[in-house]
C-alpha positions in Angstrom: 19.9 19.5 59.8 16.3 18.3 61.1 15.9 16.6 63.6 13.6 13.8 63.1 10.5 13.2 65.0 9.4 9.0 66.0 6.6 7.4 67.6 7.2 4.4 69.3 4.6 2.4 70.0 3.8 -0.4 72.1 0.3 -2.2 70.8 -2.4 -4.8 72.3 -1.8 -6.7 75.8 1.9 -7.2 75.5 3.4 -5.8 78.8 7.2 -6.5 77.4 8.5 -2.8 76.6 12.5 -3.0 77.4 12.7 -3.8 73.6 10.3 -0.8 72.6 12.3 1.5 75.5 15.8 -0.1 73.8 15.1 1.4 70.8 13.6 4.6 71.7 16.7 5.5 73.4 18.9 4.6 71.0 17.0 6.9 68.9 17.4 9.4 71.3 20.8 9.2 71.9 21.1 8.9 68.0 19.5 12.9 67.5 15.5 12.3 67.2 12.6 13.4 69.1 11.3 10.6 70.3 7.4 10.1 71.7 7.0 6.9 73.1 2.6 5.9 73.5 3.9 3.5 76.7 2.3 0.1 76.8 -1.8 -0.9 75.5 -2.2 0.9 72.3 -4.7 0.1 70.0 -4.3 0.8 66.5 -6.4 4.0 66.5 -4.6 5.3 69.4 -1.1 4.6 67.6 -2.7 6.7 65.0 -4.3 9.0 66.8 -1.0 10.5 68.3 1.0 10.3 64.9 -1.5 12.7 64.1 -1.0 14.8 67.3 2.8 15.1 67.3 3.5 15.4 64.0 5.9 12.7 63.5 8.3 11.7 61.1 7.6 8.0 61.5 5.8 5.4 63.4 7.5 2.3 64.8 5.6 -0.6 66.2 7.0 -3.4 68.9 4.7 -6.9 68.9 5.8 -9.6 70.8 1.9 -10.9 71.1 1.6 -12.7 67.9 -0.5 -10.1 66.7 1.8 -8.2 64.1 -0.4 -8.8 61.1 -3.6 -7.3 62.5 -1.4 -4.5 64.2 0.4 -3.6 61.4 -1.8 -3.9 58.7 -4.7 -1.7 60.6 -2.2 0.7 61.5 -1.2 1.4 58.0 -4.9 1.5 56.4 -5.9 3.9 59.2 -3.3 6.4 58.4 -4.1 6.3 55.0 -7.6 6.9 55.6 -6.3 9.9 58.1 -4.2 10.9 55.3 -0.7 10.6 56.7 -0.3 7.5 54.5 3.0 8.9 53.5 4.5 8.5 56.8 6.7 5.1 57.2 5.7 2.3 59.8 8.7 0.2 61.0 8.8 -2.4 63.7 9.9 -5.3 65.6 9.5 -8.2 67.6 8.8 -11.3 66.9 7.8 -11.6 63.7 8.1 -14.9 62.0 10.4 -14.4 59.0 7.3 -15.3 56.7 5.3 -13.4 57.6 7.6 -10.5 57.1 6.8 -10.1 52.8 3.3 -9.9 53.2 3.8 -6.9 55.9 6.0 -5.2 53.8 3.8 -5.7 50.6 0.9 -3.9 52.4 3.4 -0.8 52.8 5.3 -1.7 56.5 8.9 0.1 55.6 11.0 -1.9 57.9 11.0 -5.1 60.1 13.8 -5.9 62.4 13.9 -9.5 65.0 15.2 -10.0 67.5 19.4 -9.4 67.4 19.2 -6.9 64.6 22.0 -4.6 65.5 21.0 -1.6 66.9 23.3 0.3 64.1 21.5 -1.7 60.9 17.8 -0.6 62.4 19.4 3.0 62.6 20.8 2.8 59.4 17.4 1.8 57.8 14.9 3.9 59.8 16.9 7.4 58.4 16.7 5.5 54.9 12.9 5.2 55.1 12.8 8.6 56.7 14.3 10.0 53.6 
């Protein structure tokens, strides 16, 4: 069976990781390879090291406020790089609407706050494929 590859990614000025790191070992403790960019990404950098380590998705973590510019530029830069095809996932705190529009411009997955760590699982191998 493959083992799955993930970036994790921390964008923008937000120093709060322990959600990012949360997840990231789950992940690991859950079978995938897990890359994690560490804190002050920007959106090209997020990217740049999908590109580099070949992953199998990208997941995000905003707690700034910023989630639409993150998330949207993050999406139409991969496309441009040509890994379009790879699925973008986050969390934070997202304000519930502004989740639709995210996920109309191709974000996979959005989780808040409390979302049980077995449901984000569960949906990050769906999007995975």
């Amino acid at each position: 069976m493959k083992k799955y590859r993930v970036l994790i990614a921390k964008p923008g000025l937000d120093g709060h990781d322990r959600g990012a790191k949360v997840i990231a070992k789950f992940l690991q403790e859950s079978g995938f390879e897990v890359v994690y960019t560490g804190l002050h990404q920007t959106p090209e950098q997020i990217v740049t090291s999908a590109l580099q380590e070949a992953v199998d998705a990208v997941g995000i973590s905003v707690l700034s406020g910023s989630h639409n510019y993150v998330f949207t530029e993050v999406v139409e830069l991969m496309k441009a790089k040509g890994i379009g095809e790879i699925p973008v996932f986050g969390g934070g705190t997202i304000p519930e609407d502004d989740i639709p529009p995210l996920m109309e411009k191709g974000v996979k997955a959005l989780f808040r706050p409390g979302t049980p760590l077995d449901e984000i699982l569960a949906k990050i191998k769906e999007i995975i494929g």
